[in-house]
C-alpha positions in Angstrom: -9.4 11.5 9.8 -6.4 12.2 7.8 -5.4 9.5 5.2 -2.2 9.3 3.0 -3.1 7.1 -0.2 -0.4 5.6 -2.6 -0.8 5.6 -6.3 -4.5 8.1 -5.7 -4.8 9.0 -9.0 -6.1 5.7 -10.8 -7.9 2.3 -9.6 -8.5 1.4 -6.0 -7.0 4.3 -4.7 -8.7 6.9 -6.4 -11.9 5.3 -5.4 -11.0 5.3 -1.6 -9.8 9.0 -1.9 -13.2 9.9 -3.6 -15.4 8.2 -1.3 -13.3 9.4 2.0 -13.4 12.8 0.5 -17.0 12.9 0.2 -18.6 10.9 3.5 -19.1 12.4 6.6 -20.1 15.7 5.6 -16.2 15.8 4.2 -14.5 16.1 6.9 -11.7 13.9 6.3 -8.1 15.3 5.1 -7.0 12.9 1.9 -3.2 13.4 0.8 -2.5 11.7 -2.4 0.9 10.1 -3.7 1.0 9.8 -6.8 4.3 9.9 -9.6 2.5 12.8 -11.5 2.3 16.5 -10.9 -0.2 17.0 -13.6 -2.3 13.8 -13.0 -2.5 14.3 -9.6 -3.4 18.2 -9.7 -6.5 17.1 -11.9 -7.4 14.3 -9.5 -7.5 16.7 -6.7 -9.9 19.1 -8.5 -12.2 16.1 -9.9 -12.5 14.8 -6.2 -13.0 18.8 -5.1 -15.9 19.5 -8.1 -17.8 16.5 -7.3 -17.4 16.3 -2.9 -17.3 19.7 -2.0 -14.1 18.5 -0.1 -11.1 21.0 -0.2 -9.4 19.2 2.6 -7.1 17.5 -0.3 -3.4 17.7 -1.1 -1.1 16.2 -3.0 2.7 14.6 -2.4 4.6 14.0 -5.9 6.9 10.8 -5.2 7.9 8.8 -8.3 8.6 5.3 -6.5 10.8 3.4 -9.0 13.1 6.6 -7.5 14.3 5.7 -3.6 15.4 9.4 -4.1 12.2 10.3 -4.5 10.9 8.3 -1.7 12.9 10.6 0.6 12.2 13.8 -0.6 8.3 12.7 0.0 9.0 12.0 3.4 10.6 14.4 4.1 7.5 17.1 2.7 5.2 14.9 4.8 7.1 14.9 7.9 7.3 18.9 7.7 3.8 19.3 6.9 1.9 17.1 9.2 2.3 16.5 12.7 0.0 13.2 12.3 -1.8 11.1 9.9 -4.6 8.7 10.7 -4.6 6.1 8.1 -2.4 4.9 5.6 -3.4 3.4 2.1 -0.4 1.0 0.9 -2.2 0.7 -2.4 0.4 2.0 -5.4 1.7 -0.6 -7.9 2.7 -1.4 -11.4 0.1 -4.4 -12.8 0.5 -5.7 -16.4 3.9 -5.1 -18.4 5.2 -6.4 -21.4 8.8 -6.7 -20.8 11.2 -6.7 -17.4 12.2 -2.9 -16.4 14.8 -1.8 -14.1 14.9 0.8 -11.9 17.5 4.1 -11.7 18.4 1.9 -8.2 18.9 -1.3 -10.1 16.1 -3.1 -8.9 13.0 -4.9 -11.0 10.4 -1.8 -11.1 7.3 -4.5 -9.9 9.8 -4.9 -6.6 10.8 -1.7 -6.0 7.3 0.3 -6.3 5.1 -2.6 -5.3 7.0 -3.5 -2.2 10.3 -1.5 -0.9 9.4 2.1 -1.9 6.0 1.5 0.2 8.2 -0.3 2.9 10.7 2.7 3.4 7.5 5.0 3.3 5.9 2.9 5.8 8.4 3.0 8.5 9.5 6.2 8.1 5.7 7.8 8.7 5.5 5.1 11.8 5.6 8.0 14.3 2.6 10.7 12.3 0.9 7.1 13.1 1.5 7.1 16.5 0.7 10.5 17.0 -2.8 9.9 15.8 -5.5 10.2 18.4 -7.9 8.0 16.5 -5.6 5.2 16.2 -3.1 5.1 13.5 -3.8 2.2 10.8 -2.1 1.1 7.8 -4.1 -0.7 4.8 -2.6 -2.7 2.8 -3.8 -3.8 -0.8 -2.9 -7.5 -0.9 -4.0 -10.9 -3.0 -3.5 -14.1 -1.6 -1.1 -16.7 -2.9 2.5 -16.0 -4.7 5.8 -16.7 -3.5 9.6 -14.7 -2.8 12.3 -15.9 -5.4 15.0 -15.8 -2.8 18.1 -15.9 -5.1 16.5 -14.1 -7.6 14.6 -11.4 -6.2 15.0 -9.0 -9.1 13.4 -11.4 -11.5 16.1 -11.4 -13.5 15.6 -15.0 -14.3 12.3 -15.6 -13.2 10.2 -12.3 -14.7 6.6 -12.4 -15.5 4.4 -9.2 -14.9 2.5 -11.8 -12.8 5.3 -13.1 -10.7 6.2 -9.5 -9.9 2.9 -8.6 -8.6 2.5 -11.6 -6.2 6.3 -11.6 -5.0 5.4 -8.2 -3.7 1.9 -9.3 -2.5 3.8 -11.7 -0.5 6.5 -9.5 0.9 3.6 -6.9 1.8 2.3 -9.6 4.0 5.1 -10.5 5.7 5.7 -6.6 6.4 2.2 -6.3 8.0 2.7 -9.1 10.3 5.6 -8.3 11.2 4.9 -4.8 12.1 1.4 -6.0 13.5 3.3 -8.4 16.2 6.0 -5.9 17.2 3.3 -2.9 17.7 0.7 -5.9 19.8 3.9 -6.3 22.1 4.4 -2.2 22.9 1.9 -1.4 25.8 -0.4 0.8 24.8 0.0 0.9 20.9 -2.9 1.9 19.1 -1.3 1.3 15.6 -2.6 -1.2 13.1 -1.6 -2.8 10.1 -4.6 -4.8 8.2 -4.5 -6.7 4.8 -7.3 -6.5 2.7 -7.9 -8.1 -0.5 -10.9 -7.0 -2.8 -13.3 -9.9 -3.5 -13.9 -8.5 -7.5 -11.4 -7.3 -9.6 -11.4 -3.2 -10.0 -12.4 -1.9 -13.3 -9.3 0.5 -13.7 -6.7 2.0 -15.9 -4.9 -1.0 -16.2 -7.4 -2.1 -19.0 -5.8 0.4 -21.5 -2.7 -1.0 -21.1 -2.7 -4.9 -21.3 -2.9 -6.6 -25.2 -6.3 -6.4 -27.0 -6.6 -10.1 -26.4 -6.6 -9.3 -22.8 -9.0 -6.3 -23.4 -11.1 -8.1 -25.1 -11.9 -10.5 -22.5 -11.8 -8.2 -19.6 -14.9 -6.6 -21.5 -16.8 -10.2 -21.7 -15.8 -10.2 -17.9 -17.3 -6.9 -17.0 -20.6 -7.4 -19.0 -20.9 -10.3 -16.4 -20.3 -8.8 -13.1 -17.0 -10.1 -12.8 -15.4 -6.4 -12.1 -17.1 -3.5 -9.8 -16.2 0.3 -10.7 -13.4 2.4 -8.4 -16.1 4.6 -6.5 -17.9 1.0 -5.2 -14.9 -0.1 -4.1 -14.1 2.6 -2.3 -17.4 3.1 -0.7 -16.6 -0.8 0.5 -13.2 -0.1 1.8 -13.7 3.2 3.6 -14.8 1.9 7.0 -11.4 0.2 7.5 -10.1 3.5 7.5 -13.1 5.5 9.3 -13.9 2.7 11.6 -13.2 3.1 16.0 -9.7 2.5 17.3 -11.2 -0.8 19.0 -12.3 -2.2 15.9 -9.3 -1.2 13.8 -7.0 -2.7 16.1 -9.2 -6.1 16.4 -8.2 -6.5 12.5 -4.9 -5.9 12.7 -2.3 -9.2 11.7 -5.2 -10.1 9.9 -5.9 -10.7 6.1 -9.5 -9.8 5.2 -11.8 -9.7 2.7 -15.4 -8.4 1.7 -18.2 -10.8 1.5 -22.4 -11.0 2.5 -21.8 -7.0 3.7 -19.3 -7.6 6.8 -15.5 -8.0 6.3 -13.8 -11.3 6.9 -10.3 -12.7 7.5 -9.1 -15.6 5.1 -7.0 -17.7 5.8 -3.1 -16.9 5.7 -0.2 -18.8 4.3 1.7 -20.4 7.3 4.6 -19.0 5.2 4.2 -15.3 5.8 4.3 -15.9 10.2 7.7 -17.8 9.1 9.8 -15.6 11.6 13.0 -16.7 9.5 11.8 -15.7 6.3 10.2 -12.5 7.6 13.8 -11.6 9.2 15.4 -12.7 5.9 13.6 -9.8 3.9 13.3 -7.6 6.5 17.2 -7.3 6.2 17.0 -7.3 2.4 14.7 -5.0 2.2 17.1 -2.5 4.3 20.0 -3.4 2.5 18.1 -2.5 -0.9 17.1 0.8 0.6 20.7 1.7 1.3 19.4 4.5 4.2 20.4 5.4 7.4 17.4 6.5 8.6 15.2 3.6 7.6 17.5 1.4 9.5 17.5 3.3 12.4 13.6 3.2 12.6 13.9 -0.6 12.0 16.0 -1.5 14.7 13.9 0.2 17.4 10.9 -2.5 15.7 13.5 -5.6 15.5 17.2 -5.3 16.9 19.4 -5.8 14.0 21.4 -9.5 14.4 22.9 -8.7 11.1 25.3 -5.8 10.1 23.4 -3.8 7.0 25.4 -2.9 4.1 24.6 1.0 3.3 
């Protein structure tokens, strides 16, 4: 399997990169996105020392940077004729303060949700070429909501309603591309949601107050968080797993729980073909590209004219 993983250098993605690199007598491919040269260079040769695996590459995208996004998918589109799996994991988690994008767009918005949304449709088609059975995981919490007149939290910014806005749009983008794919005959694409059951022990804990710290470390010392390599070793099957079984997940939202994975319980919200419309056009408006549009409208004819 080849898998492209967002933000690979830190958290849940560096554990699924690790744990893909290394099962299976590593023969999986694992291409990670991350912002950094440097950081990512030194992921690639921690992952290499300790699997043996030097089926590994790197793609440098910064994703607060649409630019960016391009120039990425471009390098991926010349290098590889396919990819089996796609890990929709990146994001920014605590922050003190509101930040703004180059693009004009509140960073939590832009690198949590669109950037991974122009990334996911333009790379639609190394999916489809897959012979295994393309699939698309997506690293999503329950709950939150979309601030539609104020979807750059200008008015309505907390680090926390930036993360679950996105969660939510993420959501919506999985059905949505979940119940176009289930209507092409013969489509062997999937798009799954998974939420981890126990909060990752990551990076992010250098980063939030000392308050916070503080009782993250209380947490930890009971159980409350699991490391990056055990989540990874619980998340891997979703993206080693049998065409059949992949595609019996996808639309769904699932969890981890007793050993087997789950599916919870979705918000009638995110199957609210309105809404999903609603930021489907946003979202292409935002993005301001021609291609992007063009690989949307094959998915959903346009009603609306888009602004680029």
């Amino acid at each position: 399997m080849k898998i492209l993983v967002t933000g690979g250098t830190h958290g849940m993605g560096k554990g699924v990169a690790k744990v893909l690199a290394g099962m299976d007598s590593q023969i999986h491919e694992v291409i990670i996105l991350c912002r950094s040269k440097a950081l990512g260079e030194a992921t690639i040769e921690e992952i290499e020392r300790s699997t043996n695996n030097a089926r590994l590459s790197v793609v440098i995208c910064d994703l607060t940077k649409l630019t960016d996004v391009r120039i990425a998918i471009k390098e991926i589109q010349s290098k590889h004729e396919f990819i089996d799996g796609l890990f929709i994991n990146a994001g920014l988690g605590y922050a003190a303060s509101r930040l703004e994008t180059e693009d004009g767009m509140d960073s939590h918005f832009q690198v949590n949700y669109l950037s991974q949304f122009m990334l996911t449709l333009n790379l639609l088609n190394l999916l489809e070429n897959s012979k295994n059975g393309g699939r698309v995981i997506f690293n999503v919490t329950r709950g939150g909501k979309i601030f539609w007149d104020d979807i750059q939290m200008k008015e309505n910014w907390s680090f926390e309603n930036g993360i679950h806005q996105a969660m939510v749009a993420k959501r919506m983008f999985l059905v949505k591309l979940h119940d176009w794919y289930k209507s092409v005959k013969g489509s062997k694409v999937s798009f799954i949601g998974f939420e981890i059951s126990k909060t990752v022990w990551s990076n992010q804990i250098n980063i939030i107050p000392g308050s916070m710290r503080t009782m993250a470390t209380i947490m930890k010392f009971f159980g409350t968080f699991i490391s990056i390599d055990e989540c990874g070793r619980i998340m891997a099957p979703l993206f080693t797993e049998n065409q059949e079984e992949s595609l019996k997940k996808s639309g769904k939202f699932v969890t981890w729980k007793k050993n087997e994975f789950i599916s919870m319980k979705e918000e009638e919200s995110i199957f609210d073909k309105e809404l999903q419309e609603r930021l489907w056009k946003i979202s292409l408006e935002l993005c301001k590209d021609e291609k992007t549009v063009q690989i949307a409208t094959r998915i959903l004819p346009m009603q609306h004219k888009i602004d680029l």
